[in-house]
C-alpha positions as a Markdown table, in Angstrom:
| # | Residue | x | y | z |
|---|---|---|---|---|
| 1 | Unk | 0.0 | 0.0 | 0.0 |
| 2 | Unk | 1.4 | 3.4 | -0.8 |
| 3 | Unk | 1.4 | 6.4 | 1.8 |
| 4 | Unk | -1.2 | 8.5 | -0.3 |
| 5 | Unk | -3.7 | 5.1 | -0.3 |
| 6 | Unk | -2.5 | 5.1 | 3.7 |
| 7 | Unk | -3.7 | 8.4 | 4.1 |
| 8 | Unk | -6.6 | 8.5 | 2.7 |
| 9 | Unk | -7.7 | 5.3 | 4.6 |
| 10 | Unk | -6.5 | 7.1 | 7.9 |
| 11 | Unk | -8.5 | 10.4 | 6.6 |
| 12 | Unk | -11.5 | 7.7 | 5.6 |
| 13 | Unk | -11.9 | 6.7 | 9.5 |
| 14 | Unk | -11.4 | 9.6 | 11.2 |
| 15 | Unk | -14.4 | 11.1 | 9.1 |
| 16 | Unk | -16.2 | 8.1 | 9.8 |
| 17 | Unk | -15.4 | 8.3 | 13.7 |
| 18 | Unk | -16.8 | 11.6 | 13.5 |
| 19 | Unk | -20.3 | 10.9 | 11.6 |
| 20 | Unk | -20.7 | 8.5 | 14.3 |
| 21 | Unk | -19.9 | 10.9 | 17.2 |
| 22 | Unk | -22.4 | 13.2 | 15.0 |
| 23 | Unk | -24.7 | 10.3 | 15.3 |
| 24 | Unk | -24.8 | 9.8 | 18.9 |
| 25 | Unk | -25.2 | 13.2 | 20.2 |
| 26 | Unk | -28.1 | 14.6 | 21.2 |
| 27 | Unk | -29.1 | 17.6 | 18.6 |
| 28 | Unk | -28.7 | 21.1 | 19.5 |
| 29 | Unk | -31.7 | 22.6 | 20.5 |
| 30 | Unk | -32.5 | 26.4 | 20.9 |
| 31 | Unk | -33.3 | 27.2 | 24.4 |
| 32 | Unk | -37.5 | 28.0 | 24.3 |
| 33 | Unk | -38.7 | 31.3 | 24.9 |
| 34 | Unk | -39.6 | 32.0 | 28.8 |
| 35 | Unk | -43.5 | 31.7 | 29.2 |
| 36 | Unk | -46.2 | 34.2 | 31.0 |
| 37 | Unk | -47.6 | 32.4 | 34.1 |
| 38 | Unk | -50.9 | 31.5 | 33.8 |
| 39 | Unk | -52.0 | 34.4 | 35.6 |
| 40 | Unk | -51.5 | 37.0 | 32.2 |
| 41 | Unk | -53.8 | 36.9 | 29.4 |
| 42 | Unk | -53.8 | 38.9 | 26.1 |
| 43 | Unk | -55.8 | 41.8 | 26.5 |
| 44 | Unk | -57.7 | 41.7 | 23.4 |
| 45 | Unk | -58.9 | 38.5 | 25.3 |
| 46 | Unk | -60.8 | 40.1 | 27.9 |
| 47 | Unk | -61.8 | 43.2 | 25.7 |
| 48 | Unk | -60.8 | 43.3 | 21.8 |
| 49 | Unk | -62.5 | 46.6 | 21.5 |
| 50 | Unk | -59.5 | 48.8 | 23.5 |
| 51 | Unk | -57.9 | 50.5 | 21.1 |
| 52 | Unk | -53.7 | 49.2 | 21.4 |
| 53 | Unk | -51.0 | 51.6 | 20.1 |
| 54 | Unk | -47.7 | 49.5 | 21.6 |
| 55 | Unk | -45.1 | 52.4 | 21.2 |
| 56 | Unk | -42.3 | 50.2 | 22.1 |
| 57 | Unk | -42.8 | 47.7 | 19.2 |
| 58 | Unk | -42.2 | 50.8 | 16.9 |
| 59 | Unk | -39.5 | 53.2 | 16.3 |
| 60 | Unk | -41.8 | 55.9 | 17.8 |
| 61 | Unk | -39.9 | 55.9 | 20.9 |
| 62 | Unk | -37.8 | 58.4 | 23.3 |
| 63 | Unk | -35.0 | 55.9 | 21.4 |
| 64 | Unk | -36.1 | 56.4 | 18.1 |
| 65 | Unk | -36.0 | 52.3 | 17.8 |
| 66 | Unk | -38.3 | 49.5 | 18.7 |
| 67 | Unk | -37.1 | 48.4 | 22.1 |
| 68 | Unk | -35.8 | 44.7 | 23.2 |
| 69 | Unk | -38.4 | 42.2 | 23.8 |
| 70 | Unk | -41.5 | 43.3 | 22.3 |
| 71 | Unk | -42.0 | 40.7 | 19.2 |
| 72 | Unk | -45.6 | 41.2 | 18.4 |
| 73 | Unk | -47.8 | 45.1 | 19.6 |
| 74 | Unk | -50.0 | 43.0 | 22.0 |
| 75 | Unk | -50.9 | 44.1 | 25.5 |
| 76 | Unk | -49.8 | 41.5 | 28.1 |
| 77 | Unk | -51.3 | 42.0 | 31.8 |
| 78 | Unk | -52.2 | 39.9 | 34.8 |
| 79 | Unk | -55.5 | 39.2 | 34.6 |
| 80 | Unk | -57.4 | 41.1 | 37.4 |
| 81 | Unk | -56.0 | 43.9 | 36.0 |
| 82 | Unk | -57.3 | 43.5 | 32.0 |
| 83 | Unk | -60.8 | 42.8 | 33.7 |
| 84 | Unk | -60.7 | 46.1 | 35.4 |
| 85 | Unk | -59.2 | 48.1 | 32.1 |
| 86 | Unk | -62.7 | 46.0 | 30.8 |
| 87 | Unk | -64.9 | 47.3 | 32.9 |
| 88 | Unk | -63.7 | 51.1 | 32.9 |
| 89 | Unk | -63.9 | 50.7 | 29.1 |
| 90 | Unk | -67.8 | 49.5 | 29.4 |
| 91 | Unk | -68.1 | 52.8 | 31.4 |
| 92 | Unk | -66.7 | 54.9 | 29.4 |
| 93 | Unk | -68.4 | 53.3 | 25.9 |
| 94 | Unk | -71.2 | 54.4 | 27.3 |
| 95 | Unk | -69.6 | 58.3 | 27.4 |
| 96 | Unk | -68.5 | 58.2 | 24.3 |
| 97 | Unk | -65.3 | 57.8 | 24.6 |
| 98 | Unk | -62.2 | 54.9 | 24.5 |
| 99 | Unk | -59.1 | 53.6 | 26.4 |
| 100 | Unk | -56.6 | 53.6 | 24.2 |
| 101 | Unk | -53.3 | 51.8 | 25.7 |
| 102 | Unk | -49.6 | 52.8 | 24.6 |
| 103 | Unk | -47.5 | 50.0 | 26.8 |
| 104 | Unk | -48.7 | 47.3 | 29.6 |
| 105 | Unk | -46.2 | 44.3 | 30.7 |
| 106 | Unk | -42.9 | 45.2 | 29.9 |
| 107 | Unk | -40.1 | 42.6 | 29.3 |
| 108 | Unk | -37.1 | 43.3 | 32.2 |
| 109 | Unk | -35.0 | 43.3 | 28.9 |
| 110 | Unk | -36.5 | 46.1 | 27.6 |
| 111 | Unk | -35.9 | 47.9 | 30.9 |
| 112 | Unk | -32.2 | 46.9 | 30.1 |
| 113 | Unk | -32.4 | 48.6 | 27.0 |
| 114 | Unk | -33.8 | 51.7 | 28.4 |
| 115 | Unk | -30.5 | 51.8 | 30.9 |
| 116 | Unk | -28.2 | 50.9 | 27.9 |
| 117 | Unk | -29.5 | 54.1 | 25.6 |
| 118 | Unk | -29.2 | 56.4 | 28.6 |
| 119 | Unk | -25.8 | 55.7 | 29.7 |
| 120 | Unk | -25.2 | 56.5 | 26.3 |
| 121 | Unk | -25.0 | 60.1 | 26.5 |
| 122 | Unk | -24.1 | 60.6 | 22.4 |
| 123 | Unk | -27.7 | 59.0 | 21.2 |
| 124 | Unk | -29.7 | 61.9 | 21.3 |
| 125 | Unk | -31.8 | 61.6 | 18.4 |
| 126 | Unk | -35.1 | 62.0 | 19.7 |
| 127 | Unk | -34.2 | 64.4 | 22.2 |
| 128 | Unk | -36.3 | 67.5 | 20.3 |
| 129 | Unk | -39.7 | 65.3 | 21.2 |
| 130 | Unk | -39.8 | 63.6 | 24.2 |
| 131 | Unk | -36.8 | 65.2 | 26.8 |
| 132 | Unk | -36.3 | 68.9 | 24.9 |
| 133 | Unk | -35.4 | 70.8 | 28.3 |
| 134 | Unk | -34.1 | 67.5 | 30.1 |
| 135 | Unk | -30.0 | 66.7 | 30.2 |
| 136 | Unk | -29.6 | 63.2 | 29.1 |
| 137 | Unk | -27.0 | 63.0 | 31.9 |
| 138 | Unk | -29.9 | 63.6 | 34.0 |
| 139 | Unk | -32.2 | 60.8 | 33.2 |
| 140 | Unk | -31.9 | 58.8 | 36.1 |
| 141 | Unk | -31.6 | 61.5 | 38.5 |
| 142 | Unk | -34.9 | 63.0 | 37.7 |
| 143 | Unk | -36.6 | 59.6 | 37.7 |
| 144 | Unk | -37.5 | 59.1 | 34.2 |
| 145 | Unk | -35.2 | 55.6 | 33.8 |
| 146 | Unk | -34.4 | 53.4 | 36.2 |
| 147 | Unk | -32.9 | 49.8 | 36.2 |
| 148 | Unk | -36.8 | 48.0 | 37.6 |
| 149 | Unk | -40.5 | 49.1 | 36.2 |
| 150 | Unk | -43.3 | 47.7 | 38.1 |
| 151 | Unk | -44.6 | 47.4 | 34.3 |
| 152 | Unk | -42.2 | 44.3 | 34.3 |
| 153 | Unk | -44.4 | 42.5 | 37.4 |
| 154 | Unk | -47.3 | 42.7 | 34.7 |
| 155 | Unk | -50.8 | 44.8 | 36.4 |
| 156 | Unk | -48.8 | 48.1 | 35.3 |
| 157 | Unk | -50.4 | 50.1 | 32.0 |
| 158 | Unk | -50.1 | 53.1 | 30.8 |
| 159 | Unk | -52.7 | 54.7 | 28.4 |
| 160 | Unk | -55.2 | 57.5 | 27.2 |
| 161 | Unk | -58.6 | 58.3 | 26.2 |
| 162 | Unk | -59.8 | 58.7 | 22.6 |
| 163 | Unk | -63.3 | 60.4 | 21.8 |
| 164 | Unk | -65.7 | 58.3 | 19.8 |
| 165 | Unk | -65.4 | 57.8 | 16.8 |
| 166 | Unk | -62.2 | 57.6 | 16.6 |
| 167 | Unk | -59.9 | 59.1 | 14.1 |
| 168 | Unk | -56.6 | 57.4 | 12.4 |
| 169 | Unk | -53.4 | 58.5 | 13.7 |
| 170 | Unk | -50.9 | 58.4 | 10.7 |
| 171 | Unk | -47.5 | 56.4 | 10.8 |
| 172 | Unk | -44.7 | 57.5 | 12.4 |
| 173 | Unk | -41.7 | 58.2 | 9.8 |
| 174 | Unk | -38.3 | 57.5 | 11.6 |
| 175 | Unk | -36.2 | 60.7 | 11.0 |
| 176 | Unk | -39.0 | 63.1 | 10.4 |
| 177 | Unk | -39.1 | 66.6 | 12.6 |
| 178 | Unk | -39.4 | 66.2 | 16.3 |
| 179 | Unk | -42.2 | 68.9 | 17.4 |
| 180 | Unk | -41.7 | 69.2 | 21.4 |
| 181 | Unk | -44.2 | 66.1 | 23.4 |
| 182 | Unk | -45.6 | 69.6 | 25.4 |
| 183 | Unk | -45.8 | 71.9 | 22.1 |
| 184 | Unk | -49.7 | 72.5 | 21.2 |
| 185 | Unk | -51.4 | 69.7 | 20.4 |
| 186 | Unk | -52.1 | 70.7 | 16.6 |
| 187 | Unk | -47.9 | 70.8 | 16.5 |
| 188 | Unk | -46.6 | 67.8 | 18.5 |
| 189 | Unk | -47.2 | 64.5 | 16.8 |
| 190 | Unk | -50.8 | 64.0 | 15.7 |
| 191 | Unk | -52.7 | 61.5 | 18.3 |
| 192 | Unk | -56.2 | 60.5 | 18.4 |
| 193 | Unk | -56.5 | 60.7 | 22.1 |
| 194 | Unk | -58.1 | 64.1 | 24.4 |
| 195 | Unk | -55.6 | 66.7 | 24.5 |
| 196 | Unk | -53.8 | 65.8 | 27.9 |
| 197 | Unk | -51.1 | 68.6 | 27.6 |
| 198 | Unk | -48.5 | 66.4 | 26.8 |
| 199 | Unk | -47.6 | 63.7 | 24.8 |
| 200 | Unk | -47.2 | 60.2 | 26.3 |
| 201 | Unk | -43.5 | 59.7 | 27.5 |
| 202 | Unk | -43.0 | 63.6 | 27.4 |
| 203 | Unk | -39.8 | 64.0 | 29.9 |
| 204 | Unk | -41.1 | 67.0 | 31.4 |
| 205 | Unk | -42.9 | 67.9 | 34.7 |
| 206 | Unk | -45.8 | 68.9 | 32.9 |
| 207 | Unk | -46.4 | 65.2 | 32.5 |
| 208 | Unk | -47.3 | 65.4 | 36.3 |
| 209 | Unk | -51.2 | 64.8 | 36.8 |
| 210 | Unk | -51.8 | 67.7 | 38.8 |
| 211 | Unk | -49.3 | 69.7 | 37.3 |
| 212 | Unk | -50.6 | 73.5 | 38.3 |
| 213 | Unk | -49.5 | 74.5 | 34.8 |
| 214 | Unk | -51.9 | 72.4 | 33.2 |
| 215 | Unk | -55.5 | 74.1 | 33.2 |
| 216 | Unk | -58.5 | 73.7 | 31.3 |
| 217 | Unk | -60.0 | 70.9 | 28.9 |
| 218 | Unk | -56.7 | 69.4 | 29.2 |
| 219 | Unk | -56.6 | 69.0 | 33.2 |
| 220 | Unk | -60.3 | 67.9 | 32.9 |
| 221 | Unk | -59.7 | 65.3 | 30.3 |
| 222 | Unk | -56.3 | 64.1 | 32.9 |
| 223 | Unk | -58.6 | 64.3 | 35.9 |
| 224 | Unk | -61.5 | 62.2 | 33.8 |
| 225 | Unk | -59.6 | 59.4 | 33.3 |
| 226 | Unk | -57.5 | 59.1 | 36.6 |
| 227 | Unk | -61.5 | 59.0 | 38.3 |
| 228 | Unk | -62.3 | 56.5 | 36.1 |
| 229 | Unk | -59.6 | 54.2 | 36.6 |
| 230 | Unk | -59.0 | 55.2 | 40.5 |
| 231 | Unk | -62.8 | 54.1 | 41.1 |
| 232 | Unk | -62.2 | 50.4 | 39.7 |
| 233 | Unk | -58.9 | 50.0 | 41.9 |
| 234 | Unk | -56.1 | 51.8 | 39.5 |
| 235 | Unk | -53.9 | 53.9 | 41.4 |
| 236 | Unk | -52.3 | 56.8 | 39.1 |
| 237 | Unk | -48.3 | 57.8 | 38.9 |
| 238 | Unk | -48.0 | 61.4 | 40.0 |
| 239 | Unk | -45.1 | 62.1 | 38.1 |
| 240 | Unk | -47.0 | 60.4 | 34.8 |
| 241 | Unk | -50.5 | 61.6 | 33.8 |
| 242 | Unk | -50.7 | 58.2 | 31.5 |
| 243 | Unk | -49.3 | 55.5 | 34.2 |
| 244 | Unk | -51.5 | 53.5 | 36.0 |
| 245 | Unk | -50.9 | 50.3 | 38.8 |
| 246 | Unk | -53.9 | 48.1 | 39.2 |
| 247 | Unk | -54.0 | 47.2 | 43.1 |
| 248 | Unk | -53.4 | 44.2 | 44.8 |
| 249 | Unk | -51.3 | 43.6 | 42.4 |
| 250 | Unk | -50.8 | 39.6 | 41.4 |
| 251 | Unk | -47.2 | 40.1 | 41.7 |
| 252 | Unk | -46.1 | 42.6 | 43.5 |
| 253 | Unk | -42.1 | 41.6 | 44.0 |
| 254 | Unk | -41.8 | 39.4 | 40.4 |
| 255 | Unk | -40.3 | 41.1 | 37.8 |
| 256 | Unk | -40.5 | 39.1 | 34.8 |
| 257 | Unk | -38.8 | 39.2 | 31.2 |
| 258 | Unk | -40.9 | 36.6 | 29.2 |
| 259 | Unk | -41.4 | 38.3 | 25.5 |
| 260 | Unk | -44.1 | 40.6 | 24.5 |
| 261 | Unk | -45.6 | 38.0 | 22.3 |
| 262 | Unk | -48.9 | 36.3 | 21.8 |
| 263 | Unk | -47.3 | 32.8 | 22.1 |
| 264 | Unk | -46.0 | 33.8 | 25.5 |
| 265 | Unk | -49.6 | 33.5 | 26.8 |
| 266 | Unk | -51.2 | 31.1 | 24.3 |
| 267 | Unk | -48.8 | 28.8 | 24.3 |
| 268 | Unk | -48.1 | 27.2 | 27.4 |
C-alpha cells in the first residue's frame, strides 16, 4: 500500500469516527422562549374593542428604535388587572369615549435597553420630542429611567382616552421633525387621544397629573380618566398623567422578562 492510499484510509476513518460521534449526540436545541404564568392573558382576550397603540414595538420611541423584547404590539397584563381596564372601558363606551393603551407588561429586557440608551449620553436623536429641556446625563436622577418598572411585574399600564369615533393616527416616519411632546397639540405629533397637555412619554414635569401649569379641557380630560380608573382600583403615577398600577397587584415583588408576544400566553 502506498502512503497517499494510507492516508486516505486514515482520513476515511477519522471522518467516519466523526459521523458516528455526530450520530450519537443529542441535537442542539435552541433554548425555548420564557412563558407568561398563567395568571396573564392577552388583553384583546378580555376586551378586543380597547384600542392598542404598543409604542415600544415601533420606532416611535424616546430611542427612536423598537425596544428589546416586544415581538408582536399586544398588550400583556395579569389578569385582574385587564378585567378592570374592561370594565372602565364599558363605562366609558357608554360616554362616548375609549381607552386607548400605549404600553402594559414590559419585558425586564426592555428595561435593560432603556438603561443601555441612557448611559449612552451621544444618542440623542429624539431628544427635540420627548426630553427637549431635560439633560440626558440627567435621566436617572430625575426619575425618568431606572434599572426596575413595576410594568415588568405585569398589572402596570399606561394609556389615554380617545373620543368616539375615533380618528386614524398616521405612521410614524423615523427621521421626520421632532415637534416638542408639550408643544400645542395641533404641533406635536398628531394622536387620536383628548388633548392631555403632553404627549405620552414627554420627559417633562408637565407630565405630572396635577401639574398647576396644566389648566382647562386638558386638566379635565387628565382628571377624567385618573377618576375613572382610581374608582375600579387603579392607582395613578403622580409624576405620569398616563401611568397607572392596578392594586393588589398579582405580583407585587416578580419582575418578569418573558417576550411581549402572543405565544408567551397562548402557548403554554
Amino acid at each position: 500500500m502506498t502512503a497517499i492510499a494510507r492516508t486516505f484510509r486514515v482520513l476515511a476513518a477519522v471522518a467516519a469516527s466523526l459521523l458516528a460521534a455526530t450520530a450519537l449526540a443529542p441535537a442542539a436545541r435552541a433554548a425555548p422562549a420564557p412563558k407568561a404564568p398563567r395568571e396573564f392573558v392577552d388583553l384583546r382576550s378580555v376586551d378586543p374593542t380597547i384600542i392598542t397603540e404598543m409604542r415600544y414595538a415601533t420606532a416611535h420611541t424616546f430611542m427612536g428604535e423598537r425596544v428589546d423584547g416586544y415581538r408582536q404590539p399586544v398588550c400583556l397584563l395579569t389578569r385582574p388587572a385587564a378585567r378592570a381596564l374592561h370594565t372602565a372601558h364599558r363605562r366609558l363606551l357608554r360616554q362616548g369615549y375609549s381607552l386607548k393603551v400605549y404600553d402594559c407588561y414590559r419585558p425586564q429586557r426592555a428595561v435593560d435597553h432603556f438603561v443601555r440608551w441612557a448611559k449612552d449620553l451621544d444618542d440623542q436623536a429624539m431628544k427635540g420630542e420627548f426630553y427637549p429641556l431635560v439633560d440626558k446625563s440627567r435621566l436617572f436622577e430625575d426619575g425618568y429611567i431606572a434599572e426596575k418598572s413595576g410594568h415588568s411585574r405585569g398589572s402596570t399600564v399606561d394609556l389615554t382616552l380617545v373620543e368616539l369615533p375615533a380618528a386614524p393616527t398616521r405612521p410614524y416616519v423615523p427621521g421626520e421633525r421632532p415637534a416638542p411632546c408639550f408643544a400645542p397639540r395641533s404641533e406635536r405629533f398628531p394622536d387620536n387621544s383628548v388633548d392631555m397637555g403632553t404627549g405620552f412619554d414627554c420627559f417633562d414635569t408637565l407630565s405630572h397629573t396635577d401639574d398647576p401649569r396644566v389648566v382647562g379641557a386638558q386638566r379635565a380630560n387628565r382628571q377624567f380618566l385618573r377618576r375613572t380608573l382610581t374608582d375600579l382600583g387603579f392607582v395613578n403615577l403622580a409624576e405620569e398623567w398616563w401611568h397607572f398600577t392596578y392594586k393588589p397587584e398579582t405580583f407585587p415583588d416578580t419582575y418578569f422578562d418573558f417576550p411581549v408576544d402572543r405565544r408567551s400566553v397562548t402557548g403554554r
